[in-house]
C-alpha positions as CSV (number, residue, x, y, z in Angstrom):
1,X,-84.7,9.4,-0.1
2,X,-85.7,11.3,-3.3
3,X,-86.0,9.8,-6.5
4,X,-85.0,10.8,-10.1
5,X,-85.0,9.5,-13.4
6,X,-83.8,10.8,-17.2
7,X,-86.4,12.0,-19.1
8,X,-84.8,11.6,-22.7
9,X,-86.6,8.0,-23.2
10,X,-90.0,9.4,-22.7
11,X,-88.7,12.4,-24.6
12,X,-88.0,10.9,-27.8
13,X,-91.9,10.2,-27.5
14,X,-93.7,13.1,-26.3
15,X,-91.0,16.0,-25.9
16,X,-88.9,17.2,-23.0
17,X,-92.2,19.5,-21.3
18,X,-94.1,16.9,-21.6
19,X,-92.1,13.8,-20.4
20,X,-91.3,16.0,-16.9
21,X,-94.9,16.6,-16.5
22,X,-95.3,12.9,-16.5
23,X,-92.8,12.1,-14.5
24,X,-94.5,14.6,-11.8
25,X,-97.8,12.9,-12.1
26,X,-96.0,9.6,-11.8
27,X,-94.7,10.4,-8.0
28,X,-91.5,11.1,-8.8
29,X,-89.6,14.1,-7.2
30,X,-86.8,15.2,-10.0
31,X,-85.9,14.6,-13.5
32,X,-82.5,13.8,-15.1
33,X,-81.4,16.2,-17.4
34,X,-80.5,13.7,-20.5
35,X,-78.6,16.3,-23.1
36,X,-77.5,13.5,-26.0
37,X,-79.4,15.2,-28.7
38,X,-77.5,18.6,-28.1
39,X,-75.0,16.6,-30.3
40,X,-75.5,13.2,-30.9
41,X,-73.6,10.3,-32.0
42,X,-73.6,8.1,-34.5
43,X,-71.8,4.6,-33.4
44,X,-72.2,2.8,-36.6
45,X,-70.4,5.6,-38.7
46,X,-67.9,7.0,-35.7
47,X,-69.2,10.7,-36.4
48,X,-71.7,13.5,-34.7
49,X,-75.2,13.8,-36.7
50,X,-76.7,17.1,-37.4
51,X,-79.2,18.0,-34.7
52,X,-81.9,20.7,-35.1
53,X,-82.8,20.0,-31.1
54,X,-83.0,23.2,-29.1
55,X,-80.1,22.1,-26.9
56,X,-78.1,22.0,-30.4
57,X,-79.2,25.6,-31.4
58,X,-78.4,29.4,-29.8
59,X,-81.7,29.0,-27.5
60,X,-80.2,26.5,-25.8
61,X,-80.1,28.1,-22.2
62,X,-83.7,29.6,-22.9
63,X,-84.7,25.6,-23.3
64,X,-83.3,25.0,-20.8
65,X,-84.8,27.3,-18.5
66,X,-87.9,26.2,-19.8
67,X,-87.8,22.6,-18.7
68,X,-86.9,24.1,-15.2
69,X,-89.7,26.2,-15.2
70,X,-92.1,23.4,-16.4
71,X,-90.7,21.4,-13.5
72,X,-91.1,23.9,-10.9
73,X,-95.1,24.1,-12.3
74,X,-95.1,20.5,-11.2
75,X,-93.3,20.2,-7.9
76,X,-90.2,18.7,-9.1
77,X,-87.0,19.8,-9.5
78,X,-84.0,19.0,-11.5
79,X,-81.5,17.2,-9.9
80,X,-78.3,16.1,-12.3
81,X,-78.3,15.8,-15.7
82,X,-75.7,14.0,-18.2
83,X,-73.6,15.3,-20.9
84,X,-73.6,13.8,-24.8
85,X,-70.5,11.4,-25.4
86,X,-68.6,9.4,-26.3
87,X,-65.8,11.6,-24.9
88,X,-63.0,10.4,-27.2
89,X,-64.8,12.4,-29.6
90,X,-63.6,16.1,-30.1
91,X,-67.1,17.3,-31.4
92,X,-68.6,16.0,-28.4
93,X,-66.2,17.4,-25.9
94,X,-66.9,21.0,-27.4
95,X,-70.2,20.8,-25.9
96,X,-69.3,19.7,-22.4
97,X,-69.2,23.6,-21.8
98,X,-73.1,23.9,-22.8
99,X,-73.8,21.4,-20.9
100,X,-72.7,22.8,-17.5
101,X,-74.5,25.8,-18.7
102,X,-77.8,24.4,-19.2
103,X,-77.1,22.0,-16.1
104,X,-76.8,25.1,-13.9
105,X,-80.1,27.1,-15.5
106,X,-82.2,24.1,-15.3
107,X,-81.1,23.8,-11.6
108,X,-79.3,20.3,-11.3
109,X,-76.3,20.0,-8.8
110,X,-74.8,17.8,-10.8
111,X,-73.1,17.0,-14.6
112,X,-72.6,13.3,-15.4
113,X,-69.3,13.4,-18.0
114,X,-68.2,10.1,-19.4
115,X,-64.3,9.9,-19.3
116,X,-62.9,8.4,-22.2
117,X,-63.4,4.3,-22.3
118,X,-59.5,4.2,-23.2
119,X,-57.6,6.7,-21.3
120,X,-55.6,6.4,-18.2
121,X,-57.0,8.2,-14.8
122,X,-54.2,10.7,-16.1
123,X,-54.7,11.4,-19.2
124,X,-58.5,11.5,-18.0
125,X,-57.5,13.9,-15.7
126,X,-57.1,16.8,-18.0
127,X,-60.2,16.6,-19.4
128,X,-62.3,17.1,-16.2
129,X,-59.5,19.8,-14.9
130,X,-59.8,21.7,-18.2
131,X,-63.7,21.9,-17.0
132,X,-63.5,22.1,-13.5
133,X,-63.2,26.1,-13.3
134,X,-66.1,26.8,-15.7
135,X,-68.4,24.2,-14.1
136,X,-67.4,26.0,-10.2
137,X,-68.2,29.4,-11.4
138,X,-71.7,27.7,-12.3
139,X,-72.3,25.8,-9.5
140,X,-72.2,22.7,-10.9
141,X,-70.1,19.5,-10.2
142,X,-68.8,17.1,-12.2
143,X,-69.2,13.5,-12.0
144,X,-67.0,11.0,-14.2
145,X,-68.8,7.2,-14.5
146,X,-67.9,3.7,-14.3
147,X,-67.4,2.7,-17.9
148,X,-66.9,-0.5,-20.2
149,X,-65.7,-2.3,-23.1
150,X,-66.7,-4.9,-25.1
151,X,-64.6,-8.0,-25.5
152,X,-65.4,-9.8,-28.5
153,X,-63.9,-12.8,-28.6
154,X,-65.3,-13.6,-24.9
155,X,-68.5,-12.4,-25.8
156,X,-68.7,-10.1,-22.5
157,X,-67.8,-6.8,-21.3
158,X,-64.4,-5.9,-20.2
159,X,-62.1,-3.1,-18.5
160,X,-62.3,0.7,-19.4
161,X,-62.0,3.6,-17.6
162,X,-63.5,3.9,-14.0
163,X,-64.6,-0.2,-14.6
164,X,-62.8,-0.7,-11.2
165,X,-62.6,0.4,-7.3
166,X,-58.7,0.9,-8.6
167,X,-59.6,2.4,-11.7
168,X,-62.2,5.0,-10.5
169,X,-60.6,5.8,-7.2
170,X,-57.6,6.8,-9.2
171,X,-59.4,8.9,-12.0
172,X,-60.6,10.9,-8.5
173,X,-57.2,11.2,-6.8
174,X,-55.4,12.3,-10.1
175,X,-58.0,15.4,-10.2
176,X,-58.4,15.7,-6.3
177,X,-60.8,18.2,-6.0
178,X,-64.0,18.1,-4.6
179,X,-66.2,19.1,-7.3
180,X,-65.1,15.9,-9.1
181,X,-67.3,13.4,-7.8
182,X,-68.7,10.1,-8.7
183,X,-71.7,7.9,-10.3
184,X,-71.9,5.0,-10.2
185,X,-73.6,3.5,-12.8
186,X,-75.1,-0.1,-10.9
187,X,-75.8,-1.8,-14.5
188,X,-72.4,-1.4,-15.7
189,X,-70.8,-2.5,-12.4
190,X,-72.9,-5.6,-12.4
191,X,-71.8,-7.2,-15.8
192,X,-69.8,-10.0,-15.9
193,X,-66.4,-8.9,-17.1
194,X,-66.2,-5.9,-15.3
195,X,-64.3,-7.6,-12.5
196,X,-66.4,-5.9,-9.6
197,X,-69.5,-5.6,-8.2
198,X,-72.1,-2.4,-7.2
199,X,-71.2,-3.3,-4.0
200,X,-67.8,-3.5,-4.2
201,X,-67.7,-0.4,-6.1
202,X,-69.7,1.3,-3.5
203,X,-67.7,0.5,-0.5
204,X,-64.8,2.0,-2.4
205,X,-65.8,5.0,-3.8
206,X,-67.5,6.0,-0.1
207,X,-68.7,9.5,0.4
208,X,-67.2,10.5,-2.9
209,X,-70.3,8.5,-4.7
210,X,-72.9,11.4,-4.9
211,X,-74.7,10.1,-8.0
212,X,-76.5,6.9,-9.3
213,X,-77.5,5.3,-12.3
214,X,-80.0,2.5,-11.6
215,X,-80.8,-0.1,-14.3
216,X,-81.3,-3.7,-13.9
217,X,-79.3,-6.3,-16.7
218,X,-79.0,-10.4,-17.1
219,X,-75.4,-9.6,-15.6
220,X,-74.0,-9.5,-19.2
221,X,-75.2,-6.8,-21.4
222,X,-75.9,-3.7,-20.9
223,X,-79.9,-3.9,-21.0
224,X,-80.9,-0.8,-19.0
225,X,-84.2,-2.1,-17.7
226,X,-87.1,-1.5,-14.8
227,X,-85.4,-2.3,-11.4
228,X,-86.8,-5.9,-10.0
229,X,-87.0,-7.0,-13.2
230,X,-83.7,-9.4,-14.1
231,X,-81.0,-10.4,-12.4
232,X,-79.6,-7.6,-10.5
233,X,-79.7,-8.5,-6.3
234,X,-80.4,-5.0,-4.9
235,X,-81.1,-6.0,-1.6
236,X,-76.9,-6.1,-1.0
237,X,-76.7,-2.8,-2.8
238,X,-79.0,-0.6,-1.3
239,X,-77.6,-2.1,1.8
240,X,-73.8,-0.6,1.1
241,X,-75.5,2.6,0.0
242,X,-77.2,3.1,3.4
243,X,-74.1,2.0,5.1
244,X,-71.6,4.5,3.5
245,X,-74.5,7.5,4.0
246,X,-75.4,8.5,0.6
247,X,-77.4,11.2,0.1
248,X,-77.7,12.0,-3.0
249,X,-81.1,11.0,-5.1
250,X,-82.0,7.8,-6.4
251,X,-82.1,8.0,-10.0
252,X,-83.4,5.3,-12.6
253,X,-81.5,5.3,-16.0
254,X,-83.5,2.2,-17.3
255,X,-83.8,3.6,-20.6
256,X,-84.9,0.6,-22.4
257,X,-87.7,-0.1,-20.5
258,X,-90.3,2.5,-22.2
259,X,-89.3,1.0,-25.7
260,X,-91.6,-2.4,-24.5
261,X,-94.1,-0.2,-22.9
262,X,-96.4,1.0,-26.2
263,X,-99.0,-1.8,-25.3
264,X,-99.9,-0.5,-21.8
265,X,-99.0,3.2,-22.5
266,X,-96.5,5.0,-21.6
267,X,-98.1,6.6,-18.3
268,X,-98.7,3.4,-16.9
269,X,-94.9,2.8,-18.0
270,X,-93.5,5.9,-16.3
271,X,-96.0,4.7,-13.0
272,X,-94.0,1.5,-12.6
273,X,-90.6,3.4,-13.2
274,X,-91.8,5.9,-10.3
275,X,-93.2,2.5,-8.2
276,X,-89.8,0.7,-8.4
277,X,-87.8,3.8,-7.9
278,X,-90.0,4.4,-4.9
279,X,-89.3,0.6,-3.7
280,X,-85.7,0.7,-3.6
281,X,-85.7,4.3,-1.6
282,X,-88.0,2.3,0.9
283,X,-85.5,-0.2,1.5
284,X,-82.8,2.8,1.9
285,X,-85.0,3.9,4.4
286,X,-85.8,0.3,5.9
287,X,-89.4,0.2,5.4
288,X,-89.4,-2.7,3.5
């Protein structure tokens, strides 16, 4: 089992060249292609910033040939990568395009796009057929994720699109085709008010999951932290994984995690990223 993890958290800190070289150094054996700054989002305001990011310029696929390159130097490879949203956006859905594009020249099988938190699997459907064509004459698949929304009066997450077995097993079977896929995002499918579990989520989605997002949470918000390091059981998880046979990578999306790490460095930070990446692929492969 191969492990992953997104690189724009250490990014933000020391660059996109930079953050894969550490990740090689750190043991691990790909990087996540995180694209948010080829047109980011502003939540507060509801509207796209300006973004002088290479990504967000004409040079775009000679960045992102770059990063693969810089990989390659290293002994890692790209192995998915995820597109800006929120995909209710218009803005953001203009780049979705791009992003297959610099998916597919920095080597990644795979294109994590959002569906939108609101829409039906139908109306969702459109979107990732409208995409489908371009992203299969690049080689690249698409994978829609478990989403959620935020109840406010109960104080916890609720349903949006994908949130469910129901829910993302339909979004799949209204696109039926094969270079729709899924991933799962384990943090999302482990907070309360979801109503499901990783588990659950896993069992359903069966050899159709070919991605992972792996985060661990207090089972309420959406903290995006080191694996091992709240309340997230794994054991059970990793479990359903090896018993449907997935084979895809393991990849962290604990995002948050670096933020806390400016007292030990962020090396050491990345090292016990790689460390609990590598512990959960040993329990895949039962040697813990």
């Amino acid at each position: 089992m191969k492990i992953s993890t997104e690189i724009d958290s250490l990014a933000l800190h020391i660059g996109e060249e930079r953050a894969i070289e550490t990740l090689a150094q750190a043991g691990f054996d790909a990087w996540d292609f995180s694209m948010f700054r080829m047109c980011s989002y502003d939540w507060e305001k509801n509207c796209v910033l300006e973004s002088d990011h290479p990504l967000a310029g004409n040079g775009y696929l000679k960045f992102a040939r770059k990063l693969k390159e810089t990989g390659l130097a290293c002994g890692i490879v790209c192995n998915q990568s995820h597109a800006p949203f929120p995909s209710c956006c218009a803005e953001i859905r203009s780049y979705f395009r791009r992003a297959i594009e610099c998916t597919a020249e920095a080597g990644g099988e795979i294109c994590v796009i959002h569906p939108d938190n609101d829409k039906s699997a139908e109306e969702n459907a459109e979107l990732y057929l409208e995409l489908l064509p371009f992203a299969r004459e690049h080689g690249v698949k698409l994978a829609a994720e478990n989403m959620w929304n935020w109840d406010e009066e109960k104080d916890q997450a609720c349903f949006a699109a994908c949130a469910t077995p129901e829910d993302f097993c339909a979004h799949l079977d209204a696109v039926h085709d094969e270079s729709l896929v899924a991933c799962l995002d384990i943090g999302h499918a482990e907070m309360r008010g979801c109503g499901t579990s990783a588990v659950e989520m896993i069992r359903a989605l069966g050899p159709r999951l070919q991605a992972l997002h792996i985060h661990d949470n207090d089972k309420r918000y959406d903290l995006h932290q080191i694996p091992f390091s709240m309340a997230i059981d794994f054991v059970p998880i990793v479990k359903a994984l090896r018993e449907v046979g997935y084979s895809g990578y393991f990849t962290l999306e604990a995002s948050s995690f670096l933020e806390n790490c400016a007292g030990e460095g962020l090396s050491n930070g990345v090292r016990r990223l790689a460390a609990s990446a590598r512990r959960l692929a040993d329990m895949f492969e039962g040697k813990l």
